[in-house]
GULUM-408633 format. One record per residue (C-alpha): residue number from 1; residue in one letter; x, y negated, z negated. Coordinates in steps of 0.02 Angstrom, whole numbers. Layout:
# residues N
<resi=NUM | resn=A | px=X | py=Y | pz=Z>
...
***
This chain:
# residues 195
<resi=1 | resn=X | px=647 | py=5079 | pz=-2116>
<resi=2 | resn=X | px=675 | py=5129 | pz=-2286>
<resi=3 | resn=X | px=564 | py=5159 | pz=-2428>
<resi=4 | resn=X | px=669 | py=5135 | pz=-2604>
<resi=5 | resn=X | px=602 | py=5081 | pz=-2781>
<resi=6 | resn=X | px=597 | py=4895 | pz=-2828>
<resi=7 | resn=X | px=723 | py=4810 | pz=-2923>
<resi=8 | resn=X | px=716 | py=4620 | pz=-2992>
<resi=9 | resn=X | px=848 | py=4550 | pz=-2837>
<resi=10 | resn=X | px=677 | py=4603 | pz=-2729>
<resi=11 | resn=X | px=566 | py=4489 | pz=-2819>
<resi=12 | resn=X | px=617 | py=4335 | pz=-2674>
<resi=13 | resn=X | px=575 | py=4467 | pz=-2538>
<resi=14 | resn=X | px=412 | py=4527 | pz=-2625>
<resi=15 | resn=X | px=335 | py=4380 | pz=-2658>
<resi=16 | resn=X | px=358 | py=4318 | pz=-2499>
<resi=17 | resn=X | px=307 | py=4469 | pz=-2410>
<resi=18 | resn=X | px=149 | py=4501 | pz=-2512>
<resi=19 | resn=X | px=106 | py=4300 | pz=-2478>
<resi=20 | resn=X | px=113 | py=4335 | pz=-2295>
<resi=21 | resn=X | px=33 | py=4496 | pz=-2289>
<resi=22 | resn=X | px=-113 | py=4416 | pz=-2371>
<resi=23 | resn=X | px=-133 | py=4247 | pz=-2264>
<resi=24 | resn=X | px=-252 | py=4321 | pz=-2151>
<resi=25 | resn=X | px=-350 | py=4435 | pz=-2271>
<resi=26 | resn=X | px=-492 | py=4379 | pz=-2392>
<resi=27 | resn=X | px=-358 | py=4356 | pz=-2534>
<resi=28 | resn=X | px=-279 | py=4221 | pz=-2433>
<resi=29 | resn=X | px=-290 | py=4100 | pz=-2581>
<resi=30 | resn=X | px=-220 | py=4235 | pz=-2717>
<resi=31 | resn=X | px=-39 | py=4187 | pz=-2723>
<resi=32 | resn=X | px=91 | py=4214 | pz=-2825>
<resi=33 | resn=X | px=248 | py=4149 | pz=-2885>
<resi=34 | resn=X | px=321 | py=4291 | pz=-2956>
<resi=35 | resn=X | px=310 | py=4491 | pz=-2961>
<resi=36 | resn=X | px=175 | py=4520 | pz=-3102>
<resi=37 | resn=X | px=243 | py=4620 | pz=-3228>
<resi=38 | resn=X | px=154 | py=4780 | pz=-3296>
<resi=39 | resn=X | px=116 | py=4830 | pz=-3463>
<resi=40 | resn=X | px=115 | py=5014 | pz=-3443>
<resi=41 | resn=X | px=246 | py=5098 | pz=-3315>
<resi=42 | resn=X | px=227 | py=5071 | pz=-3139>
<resi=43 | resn=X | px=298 | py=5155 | pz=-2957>
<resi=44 | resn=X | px=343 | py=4993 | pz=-2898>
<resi=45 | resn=X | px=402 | py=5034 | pz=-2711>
<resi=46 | resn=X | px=461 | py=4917 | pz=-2559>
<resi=47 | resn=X | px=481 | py=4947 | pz=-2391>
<resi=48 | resn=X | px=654 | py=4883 | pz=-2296>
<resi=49 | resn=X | px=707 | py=4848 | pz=-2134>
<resi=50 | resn=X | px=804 | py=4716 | pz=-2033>
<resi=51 | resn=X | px=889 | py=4671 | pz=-2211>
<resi=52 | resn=X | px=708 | py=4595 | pz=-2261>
<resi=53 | resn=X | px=558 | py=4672 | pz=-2358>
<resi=54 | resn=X | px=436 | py=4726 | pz=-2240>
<resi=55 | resn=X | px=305 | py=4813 | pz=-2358>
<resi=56 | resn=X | px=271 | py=4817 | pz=-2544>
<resi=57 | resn=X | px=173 | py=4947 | pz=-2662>
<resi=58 | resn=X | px=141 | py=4937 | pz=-2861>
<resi=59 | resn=X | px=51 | py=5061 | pz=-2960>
<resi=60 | resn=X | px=27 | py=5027 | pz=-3150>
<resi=61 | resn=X | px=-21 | py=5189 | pz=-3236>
<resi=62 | resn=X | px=-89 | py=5277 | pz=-3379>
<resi=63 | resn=X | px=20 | py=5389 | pz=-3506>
<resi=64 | resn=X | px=-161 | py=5389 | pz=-3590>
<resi=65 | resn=X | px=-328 | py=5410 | pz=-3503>
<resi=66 | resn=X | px=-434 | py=5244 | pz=-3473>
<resi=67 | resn=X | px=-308 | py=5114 | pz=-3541>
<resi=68 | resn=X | px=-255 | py=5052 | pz=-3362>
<resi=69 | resn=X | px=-388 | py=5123 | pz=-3242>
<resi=70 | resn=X | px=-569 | py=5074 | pz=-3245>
<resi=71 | resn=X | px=-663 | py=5232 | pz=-3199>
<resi=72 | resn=X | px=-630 | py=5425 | pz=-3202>
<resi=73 | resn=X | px=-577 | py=5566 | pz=-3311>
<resi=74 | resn=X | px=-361 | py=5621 | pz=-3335>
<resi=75 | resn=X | px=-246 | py=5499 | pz=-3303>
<resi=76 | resn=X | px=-240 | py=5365 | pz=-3173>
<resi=77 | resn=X | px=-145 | py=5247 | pz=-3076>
<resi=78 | resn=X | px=-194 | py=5081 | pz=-3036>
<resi=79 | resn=X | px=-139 | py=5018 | pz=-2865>
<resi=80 | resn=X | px=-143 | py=4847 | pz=-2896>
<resi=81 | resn=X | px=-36 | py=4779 | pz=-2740>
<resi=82 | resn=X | px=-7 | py=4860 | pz=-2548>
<resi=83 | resn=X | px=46 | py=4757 | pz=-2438>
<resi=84 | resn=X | px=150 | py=4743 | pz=-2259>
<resi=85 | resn=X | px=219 | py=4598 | pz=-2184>
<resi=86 | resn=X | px=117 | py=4561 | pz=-2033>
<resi=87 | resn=X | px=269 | py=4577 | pz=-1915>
<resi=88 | resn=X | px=283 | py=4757 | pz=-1940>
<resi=89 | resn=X | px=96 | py=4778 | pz=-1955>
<resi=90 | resn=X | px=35 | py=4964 | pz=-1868>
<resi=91 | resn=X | px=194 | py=5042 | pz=-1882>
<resi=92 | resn=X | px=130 | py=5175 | pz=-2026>
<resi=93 | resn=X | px=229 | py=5065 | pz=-2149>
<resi=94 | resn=X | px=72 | py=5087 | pz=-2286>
<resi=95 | resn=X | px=55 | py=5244 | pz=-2229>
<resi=96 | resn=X | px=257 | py=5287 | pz=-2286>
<resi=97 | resn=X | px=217 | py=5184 | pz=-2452>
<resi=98 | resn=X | px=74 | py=5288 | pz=-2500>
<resi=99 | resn=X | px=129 | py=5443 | pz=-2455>
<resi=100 | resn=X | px=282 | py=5425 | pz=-2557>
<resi=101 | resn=X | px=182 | py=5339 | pz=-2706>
<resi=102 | resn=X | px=79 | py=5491 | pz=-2713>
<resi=103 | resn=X | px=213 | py=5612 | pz=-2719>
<resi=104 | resn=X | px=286 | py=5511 | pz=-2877>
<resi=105 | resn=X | px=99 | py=5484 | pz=-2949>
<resi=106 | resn=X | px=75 | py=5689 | pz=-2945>
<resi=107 | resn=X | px=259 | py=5718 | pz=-3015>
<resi=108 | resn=X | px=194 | py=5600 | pz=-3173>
<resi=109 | resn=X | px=48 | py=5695 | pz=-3194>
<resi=110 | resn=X | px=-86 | py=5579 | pz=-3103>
<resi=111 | resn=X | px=-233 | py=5654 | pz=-3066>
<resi=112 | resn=X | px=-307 | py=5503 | pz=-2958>
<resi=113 | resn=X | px=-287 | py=5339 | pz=-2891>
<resi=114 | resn=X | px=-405 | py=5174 | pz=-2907>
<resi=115 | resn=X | px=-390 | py=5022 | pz=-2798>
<resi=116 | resn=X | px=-483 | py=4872 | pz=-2782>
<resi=117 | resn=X | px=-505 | py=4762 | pz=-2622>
<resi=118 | resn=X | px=-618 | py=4634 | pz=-2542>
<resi=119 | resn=X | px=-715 | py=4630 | pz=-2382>
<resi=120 | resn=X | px=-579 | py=4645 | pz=-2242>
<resi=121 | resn=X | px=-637 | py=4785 | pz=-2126>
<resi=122 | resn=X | px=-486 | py=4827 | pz=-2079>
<resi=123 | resn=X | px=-425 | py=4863 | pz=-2263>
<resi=124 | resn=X | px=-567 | py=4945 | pz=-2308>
<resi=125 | resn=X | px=-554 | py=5074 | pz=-2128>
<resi=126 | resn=X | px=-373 | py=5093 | pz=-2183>
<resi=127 | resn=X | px=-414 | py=5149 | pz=-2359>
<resi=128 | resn=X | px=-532 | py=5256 | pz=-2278>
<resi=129 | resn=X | px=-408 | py=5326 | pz=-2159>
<resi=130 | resn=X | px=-311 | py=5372 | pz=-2325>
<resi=131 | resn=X | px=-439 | py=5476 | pz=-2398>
<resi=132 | resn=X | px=-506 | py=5354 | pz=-2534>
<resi=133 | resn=X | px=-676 | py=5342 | pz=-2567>
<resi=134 | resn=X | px=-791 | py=5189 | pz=-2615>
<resi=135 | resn=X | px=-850 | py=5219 | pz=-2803>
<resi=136 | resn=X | px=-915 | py=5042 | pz=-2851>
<resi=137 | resn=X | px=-931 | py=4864 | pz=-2805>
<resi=138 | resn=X | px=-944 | py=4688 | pz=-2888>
<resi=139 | resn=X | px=-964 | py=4496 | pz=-2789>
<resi=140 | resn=X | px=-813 | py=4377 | pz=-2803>
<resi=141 | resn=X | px=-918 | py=4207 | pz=-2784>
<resi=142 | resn=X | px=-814 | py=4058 | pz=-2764>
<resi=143 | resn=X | px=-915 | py=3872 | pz=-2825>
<resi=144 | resn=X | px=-862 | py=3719 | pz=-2768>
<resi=145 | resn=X | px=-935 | py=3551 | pz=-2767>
<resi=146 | resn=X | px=-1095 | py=3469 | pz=-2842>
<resi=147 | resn=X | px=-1206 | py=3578 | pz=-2726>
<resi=148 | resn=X | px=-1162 | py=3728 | pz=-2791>
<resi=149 | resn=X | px=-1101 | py=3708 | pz=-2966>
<resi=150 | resn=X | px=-1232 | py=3564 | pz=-3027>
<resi=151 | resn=X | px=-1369 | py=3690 | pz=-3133>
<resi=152 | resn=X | px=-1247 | py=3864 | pz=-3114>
<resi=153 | resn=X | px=-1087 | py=3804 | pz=-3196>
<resi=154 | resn=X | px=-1065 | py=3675 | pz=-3361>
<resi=155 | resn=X | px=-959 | py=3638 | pz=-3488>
<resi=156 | resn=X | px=-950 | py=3623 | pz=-3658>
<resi=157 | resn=X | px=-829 | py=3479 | pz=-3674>
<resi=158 | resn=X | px=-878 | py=3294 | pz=-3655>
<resi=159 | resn=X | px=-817 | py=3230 | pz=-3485>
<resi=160 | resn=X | px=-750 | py=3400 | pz=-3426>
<resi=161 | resn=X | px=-847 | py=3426 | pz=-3267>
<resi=162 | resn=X | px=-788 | py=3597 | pz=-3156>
<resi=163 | resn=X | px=-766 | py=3559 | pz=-2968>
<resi=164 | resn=X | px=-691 | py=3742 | pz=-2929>
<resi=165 | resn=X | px=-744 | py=3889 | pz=-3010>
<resi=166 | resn=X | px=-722 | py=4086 | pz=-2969>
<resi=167 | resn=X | px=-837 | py=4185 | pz=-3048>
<resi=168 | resn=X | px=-898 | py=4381 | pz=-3032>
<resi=169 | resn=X | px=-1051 | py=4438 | pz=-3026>
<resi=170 | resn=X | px=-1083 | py=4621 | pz=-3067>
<resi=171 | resn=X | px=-1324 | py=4574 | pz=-3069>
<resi=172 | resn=X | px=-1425 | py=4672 | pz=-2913>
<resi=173 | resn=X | px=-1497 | py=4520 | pz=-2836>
<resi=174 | resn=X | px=-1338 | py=4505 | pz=-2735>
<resi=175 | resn=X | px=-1423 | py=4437 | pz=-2571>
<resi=176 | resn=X | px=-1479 | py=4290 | pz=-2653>
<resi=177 | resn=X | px=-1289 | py=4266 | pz=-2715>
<resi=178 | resn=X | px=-1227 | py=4290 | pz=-2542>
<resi=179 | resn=X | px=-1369 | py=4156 | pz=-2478>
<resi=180 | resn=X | px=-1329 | py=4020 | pz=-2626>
<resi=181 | resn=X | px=-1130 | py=4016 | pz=-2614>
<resi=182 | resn=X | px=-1020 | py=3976 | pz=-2467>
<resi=183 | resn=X | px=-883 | py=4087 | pz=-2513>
<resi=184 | resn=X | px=-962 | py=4254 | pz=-2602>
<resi=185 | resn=X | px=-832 | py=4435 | pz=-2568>
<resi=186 | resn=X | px=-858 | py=4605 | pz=-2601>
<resi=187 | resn=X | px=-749 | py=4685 | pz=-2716>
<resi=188 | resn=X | px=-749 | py=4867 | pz=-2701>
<resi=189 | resn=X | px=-665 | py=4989 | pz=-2787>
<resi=190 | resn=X | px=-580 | py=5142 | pz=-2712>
<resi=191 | resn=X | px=-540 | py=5303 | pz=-2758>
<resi=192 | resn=X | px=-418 | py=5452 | pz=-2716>
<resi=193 | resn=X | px=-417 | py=5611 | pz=-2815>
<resi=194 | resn=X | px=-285 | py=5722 | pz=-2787>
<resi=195 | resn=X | px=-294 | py=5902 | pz=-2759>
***
């Protein structure tokens, strides 16, 4: 395997990686077309083997403190997308990703790294793992159908009526979320200071 930078003839590989990496994760339905693009620089990494892109890692991050990460003090980096195709899946690909993200994150002067993720055990024992610490935590909540949108969702515009709606919801009753909504996640946010 080999760990290299991105360029744009990856984005085929990427997306498609990244898309199966998340099937089975609770950000199955976030897909994308295309590689988003950053507005501030980024370590965009890949992972390669058998001619195919086997893992993926992008960090957006700040050349001045608090204008890409959320939290903290210095400058950050955002680690906005980690995944590995589940083929190669336990084989310390992540691992490699990291590791080498964090020797280019210290070499631009990070002093930390934030990352957000949902529910997944697994994900959330692997950031662990990594030395990242839970700092916060927010509900994804997911609405659809009269049931659950009829008296929490409406719109302003005359015949416009939402079927589908993802929402956030930062309030403390958060039981009471989980016990209205089908489809409610927690979003938690991760951190990793570096020594």
């Amino acid at each position: 395997m080999e760990i290299r930078p991105y360029t744009p003839e990856d984005e085929q590989g990427w997306v498609r990686c990244r898309t199966l990496a998340f099937l089975d994760t609770a950000y199955y339905d976030n897909v994308l077309r295309e590689k988003e693009r950053y507005d501030y620089p980024a370590i965009e990494l890949v992972a390669v083997a058998d001619g195919q892109i086997i893992g993926l890692l992008d960090i957006e991050y700040e050349t001045e403190e608090r204008t890409v990460c959320s939290r903290g003090t210095g400058l950050g980096g955002m680690l906005w997308h980690i995944a590995v195709h589940p083929d190669y899946r336990r084989q310390g690909t992540g691992n490699q990703l990291l590791a080498a993200a964090e020797v280019m994150s210290r070499e631009k002067g990070l002093n930390r790294l934030e990352a957000w993720t949902r529910d997944d055990l697994w994900v959330r024992n692997w950031y662990g793992r990594n030395q990242f610490i839970q700092a916060d935590s927010y509900l994804h909540v997911y609405l659809e159908g009269d049931e659950e949108i009829e008296g929490t969702i409406s719109s302003n515009l005359p015949r416009l009526r939402p079927v589908y709606t993802f929402a956030h919801y930062t309030g403390p009753d958060r039981e009471a979320v989980r016990s209205r909504f089908k489809r409610v996640h927690e979003c938690i946010c991760y951190e990793k200071y570096f020594s």
